[in-house]
GUBA-715230 format. One record per residue: z, x, y of N, C-alpha, C, O, CB in turn; residue number from 1. Coordinates in steps of 0.2 Angstrom, whole numbers. Atoms other than C-alpha are relative to their C-alpha. Glycine has a CB too. Layout:
N
<atom n_z="Z" n_x="X" n_y="Y" ca_z="Z" ca_x="X" ca_y="Y" c_z="Z" c_x="X" c_y="Y" o_z="Z" o_x="X" o_y="Y" cb_z="Z" cb_x="X" cb_y="Y" pos="NUM"/>
...
//
This chain:
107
<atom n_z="-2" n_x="-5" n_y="-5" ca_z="44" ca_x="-348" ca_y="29" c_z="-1" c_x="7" c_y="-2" o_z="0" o_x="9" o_y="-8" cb_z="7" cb_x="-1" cb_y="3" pos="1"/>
<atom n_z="3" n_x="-8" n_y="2" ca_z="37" ca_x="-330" ca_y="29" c_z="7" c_x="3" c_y="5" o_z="11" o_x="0" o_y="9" cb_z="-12" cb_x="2" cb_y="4" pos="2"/>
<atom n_z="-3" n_x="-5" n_y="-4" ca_z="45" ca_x="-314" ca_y="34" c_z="-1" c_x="5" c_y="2" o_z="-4" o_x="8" o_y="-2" cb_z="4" cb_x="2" cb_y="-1" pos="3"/>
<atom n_z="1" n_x="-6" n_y="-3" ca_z="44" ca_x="-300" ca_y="46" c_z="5" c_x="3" c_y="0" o_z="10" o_x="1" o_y="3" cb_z="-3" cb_x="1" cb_y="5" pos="4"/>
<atom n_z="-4" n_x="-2" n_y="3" ca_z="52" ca_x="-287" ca_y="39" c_z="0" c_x="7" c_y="4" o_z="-4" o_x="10" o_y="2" cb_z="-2" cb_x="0" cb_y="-6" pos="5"/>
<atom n_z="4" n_x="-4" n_y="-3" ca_z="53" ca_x="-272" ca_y="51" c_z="6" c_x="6" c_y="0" o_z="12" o_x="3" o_y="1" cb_z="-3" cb_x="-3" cb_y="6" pos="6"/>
<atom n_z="-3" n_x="-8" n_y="1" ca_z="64" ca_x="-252" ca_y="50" c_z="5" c_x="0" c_y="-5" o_z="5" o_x="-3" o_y="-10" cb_z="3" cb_x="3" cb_y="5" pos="7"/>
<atom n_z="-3" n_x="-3" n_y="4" ca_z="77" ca_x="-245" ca_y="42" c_z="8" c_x="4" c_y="4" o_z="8" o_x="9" o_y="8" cb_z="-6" cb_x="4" cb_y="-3" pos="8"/>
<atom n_z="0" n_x="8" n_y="3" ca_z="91" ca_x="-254" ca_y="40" c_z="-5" c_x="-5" c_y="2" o_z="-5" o_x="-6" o_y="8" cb_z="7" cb_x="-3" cb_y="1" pos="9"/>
<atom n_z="6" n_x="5" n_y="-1" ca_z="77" ca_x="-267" ca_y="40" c_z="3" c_x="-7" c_y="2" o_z="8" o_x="-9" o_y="-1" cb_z="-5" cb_x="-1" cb_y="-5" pos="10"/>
<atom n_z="-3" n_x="5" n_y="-5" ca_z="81" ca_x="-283" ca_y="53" c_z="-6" c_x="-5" c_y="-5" o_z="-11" o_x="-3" o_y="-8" cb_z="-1" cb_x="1" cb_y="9" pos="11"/>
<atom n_z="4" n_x="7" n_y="5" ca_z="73" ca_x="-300" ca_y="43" c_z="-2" c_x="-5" c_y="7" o_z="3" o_x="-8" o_y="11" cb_z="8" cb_x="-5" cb_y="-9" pos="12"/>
<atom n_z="3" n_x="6" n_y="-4" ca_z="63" ca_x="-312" ca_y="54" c_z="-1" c_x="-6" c_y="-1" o_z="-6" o_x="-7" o_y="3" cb_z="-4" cb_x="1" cb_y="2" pos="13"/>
<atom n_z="5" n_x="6" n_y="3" ca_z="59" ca_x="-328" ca_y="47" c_z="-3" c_x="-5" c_y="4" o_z="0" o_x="-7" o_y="9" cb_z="4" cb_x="-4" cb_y="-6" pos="14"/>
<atom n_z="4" n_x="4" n_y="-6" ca_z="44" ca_x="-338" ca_y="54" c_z="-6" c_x="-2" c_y="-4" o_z="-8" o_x="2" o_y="-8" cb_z="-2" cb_x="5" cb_y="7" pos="15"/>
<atom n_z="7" n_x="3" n_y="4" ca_z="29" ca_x="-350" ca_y="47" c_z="-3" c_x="4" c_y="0" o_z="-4" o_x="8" o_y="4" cb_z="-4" cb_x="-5" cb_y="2" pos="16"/>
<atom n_z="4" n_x="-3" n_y="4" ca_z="18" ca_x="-343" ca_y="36" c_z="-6" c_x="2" c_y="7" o_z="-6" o_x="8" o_y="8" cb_z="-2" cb_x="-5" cb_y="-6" pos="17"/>
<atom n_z="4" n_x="0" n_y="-4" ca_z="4" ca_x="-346" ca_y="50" c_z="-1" c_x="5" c_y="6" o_z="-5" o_x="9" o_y="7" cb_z="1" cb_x="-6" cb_y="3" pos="18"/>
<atom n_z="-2" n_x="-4" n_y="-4" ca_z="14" ca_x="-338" ca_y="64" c_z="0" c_x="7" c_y="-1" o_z="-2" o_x="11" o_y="3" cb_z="6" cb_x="-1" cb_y="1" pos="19"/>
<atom n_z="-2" n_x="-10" n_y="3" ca_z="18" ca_x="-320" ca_y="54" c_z="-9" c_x="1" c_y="-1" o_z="-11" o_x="7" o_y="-1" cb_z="6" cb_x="1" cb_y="-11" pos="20"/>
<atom n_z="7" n_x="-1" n_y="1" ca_z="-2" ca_x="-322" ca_y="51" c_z="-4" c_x="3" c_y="7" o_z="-7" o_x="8" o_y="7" cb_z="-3" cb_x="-6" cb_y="-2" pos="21"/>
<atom n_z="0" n_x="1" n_y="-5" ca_z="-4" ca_x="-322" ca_y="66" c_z="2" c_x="10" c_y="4" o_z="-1" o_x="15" o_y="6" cb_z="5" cb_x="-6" cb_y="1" pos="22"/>
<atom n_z="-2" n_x="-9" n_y="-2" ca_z="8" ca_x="-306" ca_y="72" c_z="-2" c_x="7" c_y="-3" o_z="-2" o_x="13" o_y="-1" cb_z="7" cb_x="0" cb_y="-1" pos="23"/>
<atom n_z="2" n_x="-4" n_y="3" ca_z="1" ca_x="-298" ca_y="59" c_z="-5" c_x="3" c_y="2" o_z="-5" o_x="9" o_y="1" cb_z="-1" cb_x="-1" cb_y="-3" pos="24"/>
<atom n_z="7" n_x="-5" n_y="-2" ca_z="-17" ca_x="-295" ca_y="66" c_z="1" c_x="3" c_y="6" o_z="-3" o_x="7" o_y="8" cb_z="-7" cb_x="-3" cb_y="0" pos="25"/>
<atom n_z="-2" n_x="-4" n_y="-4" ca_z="-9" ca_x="-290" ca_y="81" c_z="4" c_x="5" c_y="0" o_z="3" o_x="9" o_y="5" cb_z="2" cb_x="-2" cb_y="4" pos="26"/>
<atom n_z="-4" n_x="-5" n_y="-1" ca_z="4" ca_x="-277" ca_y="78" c_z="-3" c_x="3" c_y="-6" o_z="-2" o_x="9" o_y="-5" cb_z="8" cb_x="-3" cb_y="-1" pos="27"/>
<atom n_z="4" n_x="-3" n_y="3" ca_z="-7" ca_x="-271" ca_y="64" c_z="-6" c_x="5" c_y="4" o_z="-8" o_x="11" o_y="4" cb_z="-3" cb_x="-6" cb_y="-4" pos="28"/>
<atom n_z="5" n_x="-4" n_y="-4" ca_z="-20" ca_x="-268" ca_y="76" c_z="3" c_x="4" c_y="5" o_z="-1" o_x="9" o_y="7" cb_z="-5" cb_x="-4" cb_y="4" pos="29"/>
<atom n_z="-3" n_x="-3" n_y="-4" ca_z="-8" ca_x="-261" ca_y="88" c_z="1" c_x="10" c_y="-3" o_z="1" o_x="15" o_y="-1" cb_z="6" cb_x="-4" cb_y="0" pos="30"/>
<atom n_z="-4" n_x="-7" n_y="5" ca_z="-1" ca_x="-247" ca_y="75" c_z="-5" c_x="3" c_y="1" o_z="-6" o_x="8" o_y="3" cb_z="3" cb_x="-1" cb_y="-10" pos="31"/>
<atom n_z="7" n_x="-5" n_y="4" ca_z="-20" ca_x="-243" ca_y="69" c_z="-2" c_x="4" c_y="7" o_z="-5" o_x="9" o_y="6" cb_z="-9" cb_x="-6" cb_y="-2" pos="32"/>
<atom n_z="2" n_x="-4" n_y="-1" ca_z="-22" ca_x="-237" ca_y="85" c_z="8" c_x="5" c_y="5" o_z="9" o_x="8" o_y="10" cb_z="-8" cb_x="-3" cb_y="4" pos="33"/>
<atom n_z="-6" n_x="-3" n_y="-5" ca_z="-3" ca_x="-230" ca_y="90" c_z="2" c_x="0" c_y="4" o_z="5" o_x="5" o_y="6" cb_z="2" cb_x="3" cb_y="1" pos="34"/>
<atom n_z="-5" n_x="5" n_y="-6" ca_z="3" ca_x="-241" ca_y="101" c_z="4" c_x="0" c_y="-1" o_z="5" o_x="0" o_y="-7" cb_z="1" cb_x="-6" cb_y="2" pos="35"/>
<atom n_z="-4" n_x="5" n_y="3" ca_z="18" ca_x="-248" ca_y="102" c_z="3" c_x="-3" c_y="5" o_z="2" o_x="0" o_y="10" cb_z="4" cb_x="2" cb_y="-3" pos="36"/>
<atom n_z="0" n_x="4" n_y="-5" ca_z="26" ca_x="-262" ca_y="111" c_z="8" c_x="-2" c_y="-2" o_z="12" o_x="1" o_y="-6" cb_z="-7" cb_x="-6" cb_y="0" pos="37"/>
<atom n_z="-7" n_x="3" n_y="-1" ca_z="43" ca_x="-272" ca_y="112" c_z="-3" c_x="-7" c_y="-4" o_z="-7" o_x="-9" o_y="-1" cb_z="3" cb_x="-1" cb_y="8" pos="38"/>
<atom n_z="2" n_x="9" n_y="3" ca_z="42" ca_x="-290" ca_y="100" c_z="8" c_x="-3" c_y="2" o_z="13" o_x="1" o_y="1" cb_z="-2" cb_x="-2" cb_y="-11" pos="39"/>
<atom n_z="-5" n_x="2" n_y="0" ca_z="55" ca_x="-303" ca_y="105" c_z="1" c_x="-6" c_y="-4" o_z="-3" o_x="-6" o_y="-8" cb_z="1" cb_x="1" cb_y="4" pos="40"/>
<atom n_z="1" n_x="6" n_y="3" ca_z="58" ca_x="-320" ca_y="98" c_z="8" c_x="-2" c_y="0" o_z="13" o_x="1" o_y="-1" cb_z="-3" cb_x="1" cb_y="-8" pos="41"/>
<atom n_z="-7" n_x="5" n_y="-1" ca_z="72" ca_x="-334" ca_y="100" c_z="2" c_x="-2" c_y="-5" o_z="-2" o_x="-4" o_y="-9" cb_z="-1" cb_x="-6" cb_y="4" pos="42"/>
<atom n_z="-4" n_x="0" n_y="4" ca_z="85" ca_x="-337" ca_y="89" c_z="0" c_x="-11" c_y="1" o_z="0" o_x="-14" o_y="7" cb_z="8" cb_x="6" cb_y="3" pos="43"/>
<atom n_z="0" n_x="7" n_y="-1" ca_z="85" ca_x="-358" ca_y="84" c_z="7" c_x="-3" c_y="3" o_z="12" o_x="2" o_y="3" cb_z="-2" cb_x="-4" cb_y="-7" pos="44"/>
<atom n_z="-6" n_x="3" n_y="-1" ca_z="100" ca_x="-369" ca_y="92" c_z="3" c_x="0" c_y="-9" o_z="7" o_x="4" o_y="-8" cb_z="-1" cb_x="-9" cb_y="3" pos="45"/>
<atom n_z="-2" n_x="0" n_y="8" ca_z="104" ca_x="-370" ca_y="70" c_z="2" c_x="8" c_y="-1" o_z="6" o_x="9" o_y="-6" cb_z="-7" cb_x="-3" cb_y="-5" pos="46"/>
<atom n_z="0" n_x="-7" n_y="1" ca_z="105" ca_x="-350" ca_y="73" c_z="4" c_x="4" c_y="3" o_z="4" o_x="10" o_y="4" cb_z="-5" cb_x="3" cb_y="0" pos="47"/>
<atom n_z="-3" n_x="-4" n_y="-6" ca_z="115" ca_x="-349" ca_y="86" c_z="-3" c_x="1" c_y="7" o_z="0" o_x="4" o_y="11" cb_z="1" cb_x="8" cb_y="-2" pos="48"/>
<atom n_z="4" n_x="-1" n_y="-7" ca_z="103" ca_x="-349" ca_y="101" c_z="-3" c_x="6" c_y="0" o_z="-4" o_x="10" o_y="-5" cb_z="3" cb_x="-1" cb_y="7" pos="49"/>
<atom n_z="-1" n_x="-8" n_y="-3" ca_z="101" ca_x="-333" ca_y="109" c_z="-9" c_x="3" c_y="-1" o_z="-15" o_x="1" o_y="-1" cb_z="9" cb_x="6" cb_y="-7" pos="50"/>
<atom n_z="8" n_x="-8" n_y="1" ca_z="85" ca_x="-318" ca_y="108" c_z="2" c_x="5" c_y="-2" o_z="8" o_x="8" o_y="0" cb_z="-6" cb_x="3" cb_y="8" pos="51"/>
<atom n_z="0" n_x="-6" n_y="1" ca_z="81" ca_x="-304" ca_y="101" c_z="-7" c_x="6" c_y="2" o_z="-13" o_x="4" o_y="2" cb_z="2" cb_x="0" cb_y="-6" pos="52"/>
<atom n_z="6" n_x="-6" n_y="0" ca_z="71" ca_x="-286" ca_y="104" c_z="-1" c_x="3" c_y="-6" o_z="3" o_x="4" o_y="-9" cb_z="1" cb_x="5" cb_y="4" pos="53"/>
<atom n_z="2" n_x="-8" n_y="2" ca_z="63" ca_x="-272" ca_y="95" c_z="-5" c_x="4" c_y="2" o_z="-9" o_x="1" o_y="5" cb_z="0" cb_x="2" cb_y="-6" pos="54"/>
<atom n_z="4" n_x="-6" n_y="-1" ca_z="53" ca_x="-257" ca_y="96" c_z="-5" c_x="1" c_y="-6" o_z="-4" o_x="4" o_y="-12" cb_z="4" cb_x="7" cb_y="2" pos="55"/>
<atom n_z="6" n_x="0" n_y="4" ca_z="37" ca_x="-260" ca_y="88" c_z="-4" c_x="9" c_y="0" o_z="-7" o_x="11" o_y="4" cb_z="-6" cb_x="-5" cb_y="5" pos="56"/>
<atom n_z="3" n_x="-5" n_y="0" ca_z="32" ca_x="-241" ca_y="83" c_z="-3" c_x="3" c_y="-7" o_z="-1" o_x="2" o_y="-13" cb_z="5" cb_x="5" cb_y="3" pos="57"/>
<atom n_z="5" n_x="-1" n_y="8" ca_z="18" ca_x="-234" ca_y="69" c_z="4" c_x="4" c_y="-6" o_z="2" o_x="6" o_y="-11" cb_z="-9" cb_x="5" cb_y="2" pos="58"/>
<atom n_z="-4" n_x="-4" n_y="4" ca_z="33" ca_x="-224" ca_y="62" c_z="4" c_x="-4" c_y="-3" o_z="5" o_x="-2" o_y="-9" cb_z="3" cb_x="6" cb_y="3" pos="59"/>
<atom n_z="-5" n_x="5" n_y="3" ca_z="45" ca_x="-237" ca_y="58" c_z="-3" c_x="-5" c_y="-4" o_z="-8" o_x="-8" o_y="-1" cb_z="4" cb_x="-3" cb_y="4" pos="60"/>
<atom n_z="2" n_x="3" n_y="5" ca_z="42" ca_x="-246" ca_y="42" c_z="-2" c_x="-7" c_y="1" o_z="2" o_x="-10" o_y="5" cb_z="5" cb_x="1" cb_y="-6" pos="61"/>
<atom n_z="1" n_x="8" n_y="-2" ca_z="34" ca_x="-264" ca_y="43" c_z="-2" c_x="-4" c_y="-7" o_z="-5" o_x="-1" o_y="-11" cb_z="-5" cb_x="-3" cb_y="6" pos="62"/>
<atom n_z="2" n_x="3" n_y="9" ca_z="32" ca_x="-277" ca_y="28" c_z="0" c_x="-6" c_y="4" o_z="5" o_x="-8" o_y="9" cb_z="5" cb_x="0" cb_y="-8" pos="63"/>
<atom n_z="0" n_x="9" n_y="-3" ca_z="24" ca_x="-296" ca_y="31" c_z="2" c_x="-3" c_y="-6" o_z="-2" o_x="-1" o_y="-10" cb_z="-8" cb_x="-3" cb_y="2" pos="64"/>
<atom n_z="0" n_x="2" n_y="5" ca_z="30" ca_x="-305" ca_y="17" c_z="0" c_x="-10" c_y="2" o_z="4" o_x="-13" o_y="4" cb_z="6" cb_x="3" cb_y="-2" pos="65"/>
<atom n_z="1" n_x="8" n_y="0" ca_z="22" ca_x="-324" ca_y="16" c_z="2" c_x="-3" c_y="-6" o_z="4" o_x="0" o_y="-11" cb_z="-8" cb_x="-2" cb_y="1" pos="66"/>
<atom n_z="-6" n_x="3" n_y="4" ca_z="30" ca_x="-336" ca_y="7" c_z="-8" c_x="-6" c_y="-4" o_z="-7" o_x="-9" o_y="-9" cb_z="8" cb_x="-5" cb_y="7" pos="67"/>
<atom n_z="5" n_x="2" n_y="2" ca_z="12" ca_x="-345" ca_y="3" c_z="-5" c_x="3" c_y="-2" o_z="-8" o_x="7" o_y="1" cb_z="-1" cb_x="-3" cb_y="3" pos="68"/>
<atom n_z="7" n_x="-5" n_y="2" ca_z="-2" ca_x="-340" ca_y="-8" c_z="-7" c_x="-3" c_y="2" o_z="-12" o_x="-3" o_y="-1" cb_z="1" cb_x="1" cb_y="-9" pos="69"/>
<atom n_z="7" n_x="0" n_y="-4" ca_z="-16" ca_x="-345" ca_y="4" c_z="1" c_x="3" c_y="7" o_z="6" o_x="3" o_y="10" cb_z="-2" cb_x="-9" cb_y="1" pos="70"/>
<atom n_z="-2" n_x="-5" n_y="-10" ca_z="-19" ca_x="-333" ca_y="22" c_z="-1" c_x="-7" c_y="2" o_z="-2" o_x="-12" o_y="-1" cb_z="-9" cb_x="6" cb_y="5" pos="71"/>
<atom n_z="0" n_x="2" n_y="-5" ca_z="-19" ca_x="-343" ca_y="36" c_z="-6" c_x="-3" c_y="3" o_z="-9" o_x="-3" o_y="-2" cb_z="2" cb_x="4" cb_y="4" pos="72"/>
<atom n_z="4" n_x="-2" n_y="-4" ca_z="-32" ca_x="-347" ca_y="47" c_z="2" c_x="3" c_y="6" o_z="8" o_x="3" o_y="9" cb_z="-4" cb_x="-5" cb_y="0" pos="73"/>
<atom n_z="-4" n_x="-3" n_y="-7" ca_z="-33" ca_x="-338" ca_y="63" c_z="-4" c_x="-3" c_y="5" o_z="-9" o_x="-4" o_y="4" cb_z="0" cb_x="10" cb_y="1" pos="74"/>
<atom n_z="1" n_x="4" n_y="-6" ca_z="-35" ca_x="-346" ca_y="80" c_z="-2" c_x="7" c_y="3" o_z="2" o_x="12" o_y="3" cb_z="6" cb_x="-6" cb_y="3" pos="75"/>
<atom n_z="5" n_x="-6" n_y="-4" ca_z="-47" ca_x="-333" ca_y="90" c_z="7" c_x="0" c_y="8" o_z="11" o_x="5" o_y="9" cb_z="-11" cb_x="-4" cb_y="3" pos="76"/>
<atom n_z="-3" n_x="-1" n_y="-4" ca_z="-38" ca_x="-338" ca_y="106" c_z="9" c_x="0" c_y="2" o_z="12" o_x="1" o_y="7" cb_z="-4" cb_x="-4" cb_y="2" pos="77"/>
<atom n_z="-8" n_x="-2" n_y="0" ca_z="-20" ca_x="-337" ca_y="102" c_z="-1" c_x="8" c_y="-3" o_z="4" o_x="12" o_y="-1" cb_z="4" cb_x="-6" cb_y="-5" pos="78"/>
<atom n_z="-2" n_x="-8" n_y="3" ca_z="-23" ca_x="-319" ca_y="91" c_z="0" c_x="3" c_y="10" o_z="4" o_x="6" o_y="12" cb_z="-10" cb_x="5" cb_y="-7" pos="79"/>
<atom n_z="1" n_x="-4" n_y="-7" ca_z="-30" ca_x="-314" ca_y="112" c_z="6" c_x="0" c_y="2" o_z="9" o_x="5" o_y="2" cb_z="-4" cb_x="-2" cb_y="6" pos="80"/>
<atom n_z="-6" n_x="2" n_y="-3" ca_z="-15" ca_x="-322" ca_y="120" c_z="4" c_x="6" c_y="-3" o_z="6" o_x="11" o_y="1" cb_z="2" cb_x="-7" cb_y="-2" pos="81"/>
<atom n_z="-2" n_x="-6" n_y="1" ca_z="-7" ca_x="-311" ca_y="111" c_z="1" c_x="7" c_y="-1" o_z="5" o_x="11" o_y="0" cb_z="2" cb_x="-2" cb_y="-2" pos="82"/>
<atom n_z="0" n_x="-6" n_y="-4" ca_z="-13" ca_x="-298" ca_y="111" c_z="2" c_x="5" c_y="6" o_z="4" o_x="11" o_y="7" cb_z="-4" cb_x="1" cb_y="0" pos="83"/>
<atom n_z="1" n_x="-1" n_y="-7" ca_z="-15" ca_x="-298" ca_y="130" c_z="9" c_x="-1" c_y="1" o_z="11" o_x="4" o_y="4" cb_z="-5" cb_x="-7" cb_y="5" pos="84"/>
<atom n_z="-8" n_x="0" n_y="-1" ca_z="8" ca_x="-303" ca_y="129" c_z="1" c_x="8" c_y="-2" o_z="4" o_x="12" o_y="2" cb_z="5" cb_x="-6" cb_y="-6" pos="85"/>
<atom n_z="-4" n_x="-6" n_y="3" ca_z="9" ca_x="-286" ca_y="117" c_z="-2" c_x="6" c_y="5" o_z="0" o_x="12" o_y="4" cb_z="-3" cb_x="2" cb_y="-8" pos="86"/>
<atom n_z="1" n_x="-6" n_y="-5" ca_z="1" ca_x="-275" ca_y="132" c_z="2" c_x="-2" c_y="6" o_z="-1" o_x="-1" o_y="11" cb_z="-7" cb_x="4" cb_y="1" pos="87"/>
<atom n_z="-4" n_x="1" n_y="-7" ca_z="12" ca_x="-282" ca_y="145" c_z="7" c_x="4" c_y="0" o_z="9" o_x="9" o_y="-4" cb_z="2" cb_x="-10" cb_y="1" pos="88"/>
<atom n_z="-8" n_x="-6" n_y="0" ca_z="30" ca_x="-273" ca_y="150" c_z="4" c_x="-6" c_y="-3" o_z="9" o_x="-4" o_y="-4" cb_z="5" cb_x="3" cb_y="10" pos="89"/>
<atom n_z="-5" n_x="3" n_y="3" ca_z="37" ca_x="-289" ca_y="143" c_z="-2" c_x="0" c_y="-8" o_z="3" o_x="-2" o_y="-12" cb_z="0" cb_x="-6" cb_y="2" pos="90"/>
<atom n_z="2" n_x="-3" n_y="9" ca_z="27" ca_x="-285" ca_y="125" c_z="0" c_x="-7" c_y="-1" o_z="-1" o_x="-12" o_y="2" cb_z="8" cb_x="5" cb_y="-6" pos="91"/>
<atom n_z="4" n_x="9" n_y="5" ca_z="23" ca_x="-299" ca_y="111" c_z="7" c_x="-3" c_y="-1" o_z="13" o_x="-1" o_y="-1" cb_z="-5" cb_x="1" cb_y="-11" pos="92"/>
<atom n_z="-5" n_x="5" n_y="1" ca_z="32" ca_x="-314" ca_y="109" c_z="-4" c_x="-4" c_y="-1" o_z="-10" o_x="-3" o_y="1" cb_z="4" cb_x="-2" cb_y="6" pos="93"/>
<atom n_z="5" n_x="7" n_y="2" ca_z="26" ca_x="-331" ca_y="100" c_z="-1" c_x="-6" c_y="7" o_z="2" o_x="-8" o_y="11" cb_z="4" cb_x="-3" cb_y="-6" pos="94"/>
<atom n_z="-1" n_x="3" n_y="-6" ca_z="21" ca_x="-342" ca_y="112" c_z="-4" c_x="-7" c_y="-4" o_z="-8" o_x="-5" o_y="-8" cb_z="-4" cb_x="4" cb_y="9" pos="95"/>
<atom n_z="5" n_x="6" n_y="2" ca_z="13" ca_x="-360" ca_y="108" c_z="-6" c_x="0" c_y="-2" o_z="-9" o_x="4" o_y="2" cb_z="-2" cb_x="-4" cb_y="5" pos="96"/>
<atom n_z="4" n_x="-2" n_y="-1" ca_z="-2" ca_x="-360" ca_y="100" c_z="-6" c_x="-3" c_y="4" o_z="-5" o_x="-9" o_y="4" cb_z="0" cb_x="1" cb_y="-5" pos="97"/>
<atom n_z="6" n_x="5" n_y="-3" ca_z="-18" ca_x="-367" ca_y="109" c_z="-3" c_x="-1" c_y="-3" o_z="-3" o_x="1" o_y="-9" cb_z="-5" cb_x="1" cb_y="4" pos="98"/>
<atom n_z="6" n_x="5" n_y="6" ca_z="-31" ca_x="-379" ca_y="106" c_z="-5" c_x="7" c_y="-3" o_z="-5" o_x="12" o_y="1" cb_z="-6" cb_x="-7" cb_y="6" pos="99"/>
<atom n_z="8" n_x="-2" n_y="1" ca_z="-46" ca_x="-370" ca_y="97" c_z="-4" c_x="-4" c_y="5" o_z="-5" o_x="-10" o_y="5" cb_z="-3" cb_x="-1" cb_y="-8" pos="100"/>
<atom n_z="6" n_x="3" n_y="-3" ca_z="-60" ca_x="-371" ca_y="109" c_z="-6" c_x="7" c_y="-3" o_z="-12" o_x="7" o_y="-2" cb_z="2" cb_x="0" cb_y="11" pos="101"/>
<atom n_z="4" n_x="-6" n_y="2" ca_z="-67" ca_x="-355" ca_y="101" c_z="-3" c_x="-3" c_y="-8" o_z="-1" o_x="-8" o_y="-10" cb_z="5" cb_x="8" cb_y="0" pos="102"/>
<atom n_z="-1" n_x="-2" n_y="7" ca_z="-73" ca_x="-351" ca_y="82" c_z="6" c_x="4" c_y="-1" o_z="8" o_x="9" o_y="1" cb_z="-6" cb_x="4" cb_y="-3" pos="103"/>
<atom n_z="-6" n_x="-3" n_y="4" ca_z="-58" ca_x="-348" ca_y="72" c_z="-1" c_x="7" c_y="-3" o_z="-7" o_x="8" o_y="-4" cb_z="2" cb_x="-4" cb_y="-5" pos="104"/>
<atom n_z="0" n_x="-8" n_y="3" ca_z="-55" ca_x="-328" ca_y="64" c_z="2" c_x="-4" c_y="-7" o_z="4" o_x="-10" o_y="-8" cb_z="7" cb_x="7" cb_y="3" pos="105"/>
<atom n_z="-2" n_x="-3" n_y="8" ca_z="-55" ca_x="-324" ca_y="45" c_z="-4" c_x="-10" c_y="-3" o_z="-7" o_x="-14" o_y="-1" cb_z="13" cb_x="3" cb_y="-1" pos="106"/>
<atom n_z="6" n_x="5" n_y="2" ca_z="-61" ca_x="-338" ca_y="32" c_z="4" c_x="-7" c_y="0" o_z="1" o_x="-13" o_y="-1" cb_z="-5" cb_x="2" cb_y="-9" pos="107"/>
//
């Protein structure tokens, strides 16, 4: 389990390695060009249930920290998906990944 690590006092996220790979080239690409958006993400039944927000902004400190020393691969059509969630009024959120019907990102 990887973490997204995000301001200050810094809130801790933990989520598969895959997943944080994932939010990474979106909220990366977000920042690069100073966006910012709202991330939310559901708390497990083992965690209490429930959701949380924040305010994705290129000024507040962010750290990915994976828990595996291999990247990911990245699924072309879920990075969109999400992209397309992180410029909605409801912002990014993980959602299922889809099948690959595309070429996969990165190696």
């Amino acid at each position: 389990m990887g973490k997204f690590i995000y301001g200050t006092p810094s809130s801790s996220i933990e989520c598969d390695d895959r997943v944080l790979a994932h939010l990474k080239v979106v909220v990366l690409a977000k920042m690069s060009r100073g966006e910012s958006s709202t991330f939310s993400w559901e708390y497990s039944a083992a965690a209490g249930s429930g959701h949380s927000s924040i305010w994705i902004h290129p000024t507040i400190p962010l750290q990915f920290d994976f828990f595996g020393s291999k990247e990911p691969r990245l699924n072309r059509a879920w990075v969109e998906e999400l992209v397309h969630l992180s410029n909605t009024p409801a912002g990014l959120r993980v959602t299922p990944q889809p099948t690959e019907s595309e070429a996969p990102l990165g190696p």
